[in-house]
N, C-alpha and C positions, 0 to 999 in steps of 0.2 A: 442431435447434430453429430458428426462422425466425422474425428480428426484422425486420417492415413487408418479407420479403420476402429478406432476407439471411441468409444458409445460416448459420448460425451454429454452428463445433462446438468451438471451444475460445475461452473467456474468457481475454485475455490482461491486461486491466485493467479495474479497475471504480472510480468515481467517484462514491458518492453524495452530490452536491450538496448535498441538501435531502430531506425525508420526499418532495417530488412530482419530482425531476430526480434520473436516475439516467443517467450514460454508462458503455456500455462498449465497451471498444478490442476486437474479437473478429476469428478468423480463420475464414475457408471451408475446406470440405475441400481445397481447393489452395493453404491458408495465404494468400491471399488476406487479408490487412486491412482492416478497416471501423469505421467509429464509428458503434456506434447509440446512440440519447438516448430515454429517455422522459420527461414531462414529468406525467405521469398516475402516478404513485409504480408503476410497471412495468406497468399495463393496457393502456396502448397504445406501442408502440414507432413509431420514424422514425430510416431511414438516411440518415446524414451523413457520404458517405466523402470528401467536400473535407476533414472536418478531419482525417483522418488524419494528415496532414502537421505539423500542432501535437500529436500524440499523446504520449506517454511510454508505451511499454512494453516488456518483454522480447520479444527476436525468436521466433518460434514454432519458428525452424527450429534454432535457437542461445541456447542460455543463457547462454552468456559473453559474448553481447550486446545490447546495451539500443538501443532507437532513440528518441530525443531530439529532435523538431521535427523530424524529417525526414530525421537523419543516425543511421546506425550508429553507437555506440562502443563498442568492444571494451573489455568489463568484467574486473577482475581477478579474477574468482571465475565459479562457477557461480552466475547466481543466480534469487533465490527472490523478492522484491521491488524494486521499484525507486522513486523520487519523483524528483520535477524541480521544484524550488523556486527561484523567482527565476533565477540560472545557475546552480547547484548541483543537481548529480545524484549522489542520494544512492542505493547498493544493501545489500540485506541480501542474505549471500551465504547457501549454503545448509548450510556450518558453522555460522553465528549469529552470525558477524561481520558488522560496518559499515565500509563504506567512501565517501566522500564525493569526488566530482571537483570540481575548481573548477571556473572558466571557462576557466583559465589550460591544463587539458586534464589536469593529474595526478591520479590517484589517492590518496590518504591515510587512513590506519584511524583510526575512530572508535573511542575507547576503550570499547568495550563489546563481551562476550562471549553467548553463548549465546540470542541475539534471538530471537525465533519471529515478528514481525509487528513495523510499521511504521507510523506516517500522521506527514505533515508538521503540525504547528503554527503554524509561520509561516515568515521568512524563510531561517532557520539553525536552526530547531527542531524536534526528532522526539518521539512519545509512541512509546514501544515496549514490546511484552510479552515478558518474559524470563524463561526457566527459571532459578531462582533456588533454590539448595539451602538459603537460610533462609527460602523462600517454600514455602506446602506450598500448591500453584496456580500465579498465574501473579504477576510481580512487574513490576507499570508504574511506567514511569520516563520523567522527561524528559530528553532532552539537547540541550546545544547542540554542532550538530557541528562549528562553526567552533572552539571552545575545549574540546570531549569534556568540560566542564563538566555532571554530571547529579544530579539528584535523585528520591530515591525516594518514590514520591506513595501506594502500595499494593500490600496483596498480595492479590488477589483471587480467593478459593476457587473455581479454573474448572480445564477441562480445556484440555490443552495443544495436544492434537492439532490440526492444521490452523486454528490461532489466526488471528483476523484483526481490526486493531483500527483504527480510523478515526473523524477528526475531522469533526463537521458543526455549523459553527457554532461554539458554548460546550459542545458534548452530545458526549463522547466513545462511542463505542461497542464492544464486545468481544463476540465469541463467535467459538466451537467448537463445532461439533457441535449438537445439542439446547440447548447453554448461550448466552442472550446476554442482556448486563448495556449499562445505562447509567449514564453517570456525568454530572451537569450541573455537578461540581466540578473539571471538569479533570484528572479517571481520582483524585482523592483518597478521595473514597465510590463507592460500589455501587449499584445497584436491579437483582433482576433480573428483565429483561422477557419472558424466554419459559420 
């Protein structure tokens, strides 16, 4: 695929801004790194590999580790996602644990098990979708990883498979597959949009 000209063959992070800005962190077939941005809700693309350098994403060539403004750090887990909040780099490994670094450079587990996806809320704050055996779907929850302090907001009758949930704005988003739902109550109610 070729975004404004950039080889594009693996999506290593995606950033929907806003319904019209969308980045994502992508590699070339020589794992080459680039940031492309569309600003056209994905009709027209433009590469910006200066900001690589501010990027957050898992390495393409390595799972166990994360590159964070510019530096490597070697992740405790394999993983599956990552965020970079404030100085806080947060990964969801590819068991369904959380793990959170400080700035201070250690790692520490967020209390919470069997994760499937991720998006930051705010400074110290994650919305995650969790395989939940009182949940018959998928069970969203907030937490705060500074205090693994969470609460359970919904369970929402979705498929679990390759789960992806993300904040824009006040509009939580979810989908899997065929299924994607929004929520304008902070993942507490449902609509779904496709």
């Amino acid at each position: 695929m070729t975004f404004d000209g950039a080889d594009v063959r693996q999506v290593l992070a995606l950033d929907y801004v806003s319904d019209s800005q969308i980045n994502v962190v992508a590699a070339a077939a020589d794992c080459t790194q680039t940031v492309v941005s569309s600003f056209t809700g994905g009709e027209f693309w433009q590469a910006y590999p200066e900001q690589i350098g501010s990027a957050t994403y898992i390495q393409p060539t390595d799972q166990n580790t994360v590159r964070v403004e510019g530096t490597n750090i070697t992740a405790p887990c394999t993983v599956r996602e990552v965020q970079s909040v404030t100085q806080t780099v947060v990964v969801l490994c590819s068991d369904g644990s959380v793990q959170v670094r400080s700035s201070a450079g250690a790692w520490a587990p967020v209390d919470v098990t069997r994760a499937l996806a991720m998006a930051s809320t705010g400074p110290s704050s994650l919305i995650l979708a969790v395989s939940e055996p009182t949940c018959s779907g998928v069970l969203i929850r907030s937490i705060d990883v500074s205090s693994s302090a969470s609460t359970d907001l919904s369970c929402l009758a979705a498929d679990q498979a390759n789960a992806t949930i993300d904040l824009v704005s006040s509009s939580v988003f979810y989908w899997s597959g065929a299924d994607f739902f929004t929520s304008k109550t902070g993942g507490a109610s449902w609509s779904s949009a496709g």
